[in-house]
Biotite code that builds the C-alpha atoms (Angstrom):
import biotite.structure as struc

atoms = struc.array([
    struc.Atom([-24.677, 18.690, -1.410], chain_id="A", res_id=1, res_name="UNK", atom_name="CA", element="C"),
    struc.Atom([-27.053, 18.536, 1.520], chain_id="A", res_id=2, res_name="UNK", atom_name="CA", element="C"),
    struc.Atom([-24.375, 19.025, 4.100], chain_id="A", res_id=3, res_name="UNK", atom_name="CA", element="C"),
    struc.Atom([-21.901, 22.026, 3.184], chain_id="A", res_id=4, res_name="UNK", atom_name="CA", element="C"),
    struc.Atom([-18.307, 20.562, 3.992], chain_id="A", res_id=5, res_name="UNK", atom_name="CA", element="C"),
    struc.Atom([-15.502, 23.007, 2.788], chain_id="A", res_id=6, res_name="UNK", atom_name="CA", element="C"),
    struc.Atom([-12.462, 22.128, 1.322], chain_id="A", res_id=7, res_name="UNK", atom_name="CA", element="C"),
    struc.Atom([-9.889, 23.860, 3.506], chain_id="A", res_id=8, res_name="UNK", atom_name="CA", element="C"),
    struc.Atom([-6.259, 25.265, 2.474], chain_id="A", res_id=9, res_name="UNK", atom_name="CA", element="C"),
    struc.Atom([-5.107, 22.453, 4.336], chain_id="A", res_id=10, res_name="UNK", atom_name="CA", element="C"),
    struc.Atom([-6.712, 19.746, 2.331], chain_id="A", res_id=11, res_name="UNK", atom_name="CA", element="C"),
    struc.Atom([-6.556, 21.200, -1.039], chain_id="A", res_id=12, res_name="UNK", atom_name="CA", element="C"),
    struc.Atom([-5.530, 24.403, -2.665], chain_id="A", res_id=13, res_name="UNK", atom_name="CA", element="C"),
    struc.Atom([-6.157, 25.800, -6.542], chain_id="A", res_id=14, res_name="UNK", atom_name="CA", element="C"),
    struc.Atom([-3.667, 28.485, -7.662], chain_id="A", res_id=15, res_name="UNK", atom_name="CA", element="C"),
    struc.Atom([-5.275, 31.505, -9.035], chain_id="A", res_id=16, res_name="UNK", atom_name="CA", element="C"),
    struc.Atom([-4.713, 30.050, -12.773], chain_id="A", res_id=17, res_name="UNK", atom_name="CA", element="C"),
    struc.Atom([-6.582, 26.931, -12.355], chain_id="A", res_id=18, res_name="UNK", atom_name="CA", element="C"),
    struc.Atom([-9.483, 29.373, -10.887], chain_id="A", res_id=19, res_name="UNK", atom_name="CA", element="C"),
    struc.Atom([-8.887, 31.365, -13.879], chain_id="A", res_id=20, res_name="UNK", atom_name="CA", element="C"),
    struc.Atom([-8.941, 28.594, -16.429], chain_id="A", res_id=21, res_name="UNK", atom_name="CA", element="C"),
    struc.Atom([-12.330, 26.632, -14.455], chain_id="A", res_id=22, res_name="UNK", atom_name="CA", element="C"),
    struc.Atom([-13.899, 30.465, -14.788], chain_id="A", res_id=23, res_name="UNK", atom_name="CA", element="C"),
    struc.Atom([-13.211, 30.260, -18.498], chain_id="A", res_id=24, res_name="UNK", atom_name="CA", element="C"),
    struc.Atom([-14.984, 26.932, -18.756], chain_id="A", res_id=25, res_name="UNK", atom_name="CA", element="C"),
    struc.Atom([-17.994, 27.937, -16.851], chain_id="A", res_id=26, res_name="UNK", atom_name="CA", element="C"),
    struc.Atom([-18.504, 30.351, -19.299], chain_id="A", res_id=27, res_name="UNK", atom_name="CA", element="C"),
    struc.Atom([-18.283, 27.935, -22.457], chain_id="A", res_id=28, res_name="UNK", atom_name="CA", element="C"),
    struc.Atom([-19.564, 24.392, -20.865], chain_id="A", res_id=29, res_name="UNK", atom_name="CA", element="C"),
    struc.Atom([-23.131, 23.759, -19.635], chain_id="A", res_id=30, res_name="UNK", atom_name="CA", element="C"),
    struc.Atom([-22.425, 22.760, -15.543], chain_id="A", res_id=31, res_name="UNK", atom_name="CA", element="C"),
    struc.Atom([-21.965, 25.393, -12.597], chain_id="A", res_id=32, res_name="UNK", atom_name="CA", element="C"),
    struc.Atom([-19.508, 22.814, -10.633], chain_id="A", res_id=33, res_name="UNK", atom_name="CA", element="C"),
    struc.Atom([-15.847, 22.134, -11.426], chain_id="A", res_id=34, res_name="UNK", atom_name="CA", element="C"),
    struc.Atom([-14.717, 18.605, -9.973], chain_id="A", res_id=35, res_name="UNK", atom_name="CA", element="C"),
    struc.Atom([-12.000, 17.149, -9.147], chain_id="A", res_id=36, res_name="UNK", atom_name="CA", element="C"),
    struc.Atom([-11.764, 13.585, -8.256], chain_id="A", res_id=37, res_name="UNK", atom_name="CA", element="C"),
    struc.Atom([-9.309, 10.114, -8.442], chain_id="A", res_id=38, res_name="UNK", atom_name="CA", element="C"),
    struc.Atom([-9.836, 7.416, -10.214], chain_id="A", res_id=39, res_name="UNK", atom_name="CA", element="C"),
    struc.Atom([-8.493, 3.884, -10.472], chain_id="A", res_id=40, res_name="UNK", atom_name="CA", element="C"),
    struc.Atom([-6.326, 2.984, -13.580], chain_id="A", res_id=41, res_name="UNK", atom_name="CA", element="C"),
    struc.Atom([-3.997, 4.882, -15.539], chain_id="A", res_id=42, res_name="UNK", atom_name="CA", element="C"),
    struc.Atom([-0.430, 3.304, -16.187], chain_id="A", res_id=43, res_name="UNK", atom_name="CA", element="C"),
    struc.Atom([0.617, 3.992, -12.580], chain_id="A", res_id=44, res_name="UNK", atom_name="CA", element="C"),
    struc.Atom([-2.628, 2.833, -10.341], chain_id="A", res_id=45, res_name="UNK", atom_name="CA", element="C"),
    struc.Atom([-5.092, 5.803, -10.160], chain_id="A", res_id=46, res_name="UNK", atom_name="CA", element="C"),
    struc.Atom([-5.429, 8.841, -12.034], chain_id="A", res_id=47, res_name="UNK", atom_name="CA", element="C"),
    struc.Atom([-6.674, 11.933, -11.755], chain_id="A", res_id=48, res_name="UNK", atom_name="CA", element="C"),
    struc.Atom([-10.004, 13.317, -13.335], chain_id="A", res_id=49, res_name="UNK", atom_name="CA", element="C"),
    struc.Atom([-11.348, 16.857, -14.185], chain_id="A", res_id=50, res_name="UNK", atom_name="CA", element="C"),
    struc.Atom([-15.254, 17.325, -14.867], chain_id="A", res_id=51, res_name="UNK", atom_name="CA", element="C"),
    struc.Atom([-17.713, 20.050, -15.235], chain_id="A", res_id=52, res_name="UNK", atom_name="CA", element="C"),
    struc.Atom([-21.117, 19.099, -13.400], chain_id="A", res_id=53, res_name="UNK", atom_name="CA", element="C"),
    struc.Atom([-24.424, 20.837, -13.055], chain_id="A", res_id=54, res_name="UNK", atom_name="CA", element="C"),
    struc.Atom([-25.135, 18.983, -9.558], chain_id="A", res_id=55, res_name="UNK", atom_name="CA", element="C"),
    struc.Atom([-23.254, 18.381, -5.744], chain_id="A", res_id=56, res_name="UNK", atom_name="CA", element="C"),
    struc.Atom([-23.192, 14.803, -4.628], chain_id="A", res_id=57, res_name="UNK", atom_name="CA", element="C"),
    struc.Atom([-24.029, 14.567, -0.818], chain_id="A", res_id=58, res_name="UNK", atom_name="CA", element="C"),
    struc.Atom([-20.315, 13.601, -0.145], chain_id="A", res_id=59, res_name="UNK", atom_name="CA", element="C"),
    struc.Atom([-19.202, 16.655, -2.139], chain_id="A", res_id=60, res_name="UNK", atom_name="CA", element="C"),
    struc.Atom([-16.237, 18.660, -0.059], chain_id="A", res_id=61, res_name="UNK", atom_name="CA", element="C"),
    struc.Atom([-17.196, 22.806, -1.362], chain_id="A", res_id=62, res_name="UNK", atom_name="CA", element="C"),
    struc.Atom([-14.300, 25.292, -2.226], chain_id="A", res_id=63, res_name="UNK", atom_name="CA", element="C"),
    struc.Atom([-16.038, 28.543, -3.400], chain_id="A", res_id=64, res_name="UNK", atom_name="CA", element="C"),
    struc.Atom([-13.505, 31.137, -5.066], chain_id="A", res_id=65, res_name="UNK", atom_name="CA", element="C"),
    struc.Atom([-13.782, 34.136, -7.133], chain_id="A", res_id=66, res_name="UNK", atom_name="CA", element="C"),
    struc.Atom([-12.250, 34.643, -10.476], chain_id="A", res_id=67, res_name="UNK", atom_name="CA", element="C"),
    struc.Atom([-10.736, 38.277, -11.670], chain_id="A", res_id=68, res_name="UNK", atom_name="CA", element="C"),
    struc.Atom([-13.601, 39.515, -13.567], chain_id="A", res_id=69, res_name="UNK", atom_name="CA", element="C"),
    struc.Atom([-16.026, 38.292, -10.562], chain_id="A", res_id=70, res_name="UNK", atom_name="CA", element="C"),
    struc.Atom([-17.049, 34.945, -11.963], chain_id="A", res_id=71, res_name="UNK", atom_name="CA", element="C"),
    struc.Atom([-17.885, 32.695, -8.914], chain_id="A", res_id=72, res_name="UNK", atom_name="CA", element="C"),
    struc.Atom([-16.110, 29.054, -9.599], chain_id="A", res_id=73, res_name="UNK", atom_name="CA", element="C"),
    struc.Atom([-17.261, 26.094, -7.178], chain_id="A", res_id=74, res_name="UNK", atom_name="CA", element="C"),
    struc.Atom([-14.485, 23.669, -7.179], chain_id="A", res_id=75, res_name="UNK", atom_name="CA", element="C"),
    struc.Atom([-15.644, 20.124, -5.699], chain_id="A", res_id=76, res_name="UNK", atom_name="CA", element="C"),
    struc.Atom([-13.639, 16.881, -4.581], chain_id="A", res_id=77, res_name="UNK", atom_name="CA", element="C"),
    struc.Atom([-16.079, 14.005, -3.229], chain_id="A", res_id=78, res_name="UNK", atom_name="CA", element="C"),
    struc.Atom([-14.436, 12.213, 0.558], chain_id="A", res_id=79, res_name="UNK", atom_name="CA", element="C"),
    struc.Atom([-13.257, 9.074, -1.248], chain_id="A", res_id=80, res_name="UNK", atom_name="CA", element="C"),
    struc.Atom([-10.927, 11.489, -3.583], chain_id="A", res_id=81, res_name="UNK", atom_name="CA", element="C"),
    struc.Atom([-9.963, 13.833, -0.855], chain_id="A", res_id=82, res_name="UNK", atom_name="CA", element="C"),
    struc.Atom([-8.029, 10.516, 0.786], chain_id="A", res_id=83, res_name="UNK", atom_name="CA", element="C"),
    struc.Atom([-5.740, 10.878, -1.860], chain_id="A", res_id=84, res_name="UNK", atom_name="CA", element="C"),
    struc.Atom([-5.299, 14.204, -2.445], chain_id="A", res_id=85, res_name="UNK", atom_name="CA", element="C"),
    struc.Atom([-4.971, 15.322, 1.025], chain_id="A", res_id=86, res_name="UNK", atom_name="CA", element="C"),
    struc.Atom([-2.437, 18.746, 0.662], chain_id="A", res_id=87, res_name="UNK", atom_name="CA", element="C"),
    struc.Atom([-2.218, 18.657, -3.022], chain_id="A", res_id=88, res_name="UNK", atom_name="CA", element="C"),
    struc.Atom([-2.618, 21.331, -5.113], chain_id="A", res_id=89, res_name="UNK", atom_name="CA", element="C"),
    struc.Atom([-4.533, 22.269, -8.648], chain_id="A", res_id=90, res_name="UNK", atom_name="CA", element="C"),
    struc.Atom([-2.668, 24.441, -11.245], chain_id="A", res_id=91, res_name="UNK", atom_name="CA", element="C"),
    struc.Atom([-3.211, 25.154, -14.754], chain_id="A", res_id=92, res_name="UNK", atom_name="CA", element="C"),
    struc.Atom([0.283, 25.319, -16.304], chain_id="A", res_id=93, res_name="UNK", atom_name="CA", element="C"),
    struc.Atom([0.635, 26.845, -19.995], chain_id="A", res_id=94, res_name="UNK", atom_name="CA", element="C"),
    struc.Atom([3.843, 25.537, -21.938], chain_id="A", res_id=95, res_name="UNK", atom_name="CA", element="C"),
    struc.Atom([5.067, 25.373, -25.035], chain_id="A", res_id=96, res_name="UNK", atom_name="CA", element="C"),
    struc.Atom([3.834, 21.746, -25.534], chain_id="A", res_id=97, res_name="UNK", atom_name="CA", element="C"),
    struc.Atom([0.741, 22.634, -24.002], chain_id="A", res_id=98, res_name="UNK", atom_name="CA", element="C"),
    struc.Atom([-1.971, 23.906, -21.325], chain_id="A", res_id=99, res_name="UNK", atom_name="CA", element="C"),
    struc.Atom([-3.057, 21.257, -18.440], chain_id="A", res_id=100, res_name="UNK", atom_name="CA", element="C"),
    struc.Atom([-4.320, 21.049, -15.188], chain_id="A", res_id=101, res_name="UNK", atom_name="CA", element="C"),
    struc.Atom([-1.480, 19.457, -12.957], chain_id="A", res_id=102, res_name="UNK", atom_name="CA", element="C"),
    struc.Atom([-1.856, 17.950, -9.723], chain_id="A", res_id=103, res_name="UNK", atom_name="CA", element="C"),
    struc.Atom([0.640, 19.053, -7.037], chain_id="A", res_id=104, res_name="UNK", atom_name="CA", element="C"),
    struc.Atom([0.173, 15.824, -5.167], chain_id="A", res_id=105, res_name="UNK", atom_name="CA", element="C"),
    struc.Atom([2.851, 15.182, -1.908], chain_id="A", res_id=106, res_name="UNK", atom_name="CA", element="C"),
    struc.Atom([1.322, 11.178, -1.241], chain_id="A", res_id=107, res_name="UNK", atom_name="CA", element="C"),
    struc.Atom([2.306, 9.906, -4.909], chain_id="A", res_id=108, res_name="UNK", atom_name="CA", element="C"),
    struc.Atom([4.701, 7.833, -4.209], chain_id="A", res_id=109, res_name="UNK", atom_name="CA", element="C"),
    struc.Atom([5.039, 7.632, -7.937], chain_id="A", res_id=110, res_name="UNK", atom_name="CA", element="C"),
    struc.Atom([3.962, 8.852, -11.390], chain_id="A", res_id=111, res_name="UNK", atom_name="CA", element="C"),
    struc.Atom([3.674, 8.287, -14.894], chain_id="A", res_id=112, res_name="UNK", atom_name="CA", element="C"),
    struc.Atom([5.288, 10.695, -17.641], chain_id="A", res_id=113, res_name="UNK", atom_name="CA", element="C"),
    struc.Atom([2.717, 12.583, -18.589], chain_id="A", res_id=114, res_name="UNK", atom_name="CA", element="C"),
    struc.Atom([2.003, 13.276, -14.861], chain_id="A", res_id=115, res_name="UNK", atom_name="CA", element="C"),
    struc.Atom([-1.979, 12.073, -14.909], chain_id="A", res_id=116, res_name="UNK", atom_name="CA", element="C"),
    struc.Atom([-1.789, 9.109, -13.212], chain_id="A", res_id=117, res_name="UNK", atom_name="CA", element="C"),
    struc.Atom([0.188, 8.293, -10.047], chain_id="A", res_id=118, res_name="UNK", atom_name="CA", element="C"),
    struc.Atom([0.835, 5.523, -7.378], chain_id="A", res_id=119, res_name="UNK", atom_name="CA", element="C"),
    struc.Atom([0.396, 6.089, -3.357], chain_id="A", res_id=120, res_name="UNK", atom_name="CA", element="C"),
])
């Protein structure tokens, strides 16, 4: 992460429980770097991945927020990802059938049930 590129609102946004939830994870997993990034496969084309790392790849966009209690989170999507997820947004949704991170994502053209994988 030579070259400090932020990720703007206007690329990519994470909702104050997704901040939350990657604070929570900081504290238990062994990585100072939340990322976020596509991935080919799943049952619709590409899906998406979550990952705690300890280092910044070179093409690494940089969102920096703060959690409640002060914990800093640094969330991270690399260029080839940010193609795809362009105005999307990260939540962490809590239901009765479970807790996720979900992927607001407006170029899927299309999705698969569980809502991991999509289509552009």
């Amino acid at each position: 992460m030579n070259d400090i590129t932020a990720l703007t609102p206007d690329t990519f946004t994470v909702t104050d429980a997704a901040v939350e939830r990657v604070a929570e994870l900081m504290k238990t997993e062994n990585g100072t770097i939340f990322r976020v990034a596509v991935l080919g496969g799943g049952c619709s084309g590409f899906q998406y991945s979550f990952s705690i790392d300890d280092t910044g790849n070179d093409d690494d966009l940089i969102m920096a927020r703060q959690a409640a209690d002060g914990t800093e989170v640094t969330i991270v999507v690399d260029t080839m990802s940010i193609e795809f997820l362009n105005g999307s947004q990260l939540d962490y949704v809590q239901e009765l059938i479970g807790s996720y991170f979900q992927v607001s994502n407006p170029n899927a053209t299309a999705s698969c049930g569980c809502g991991t994988s999509f289509a552009v």
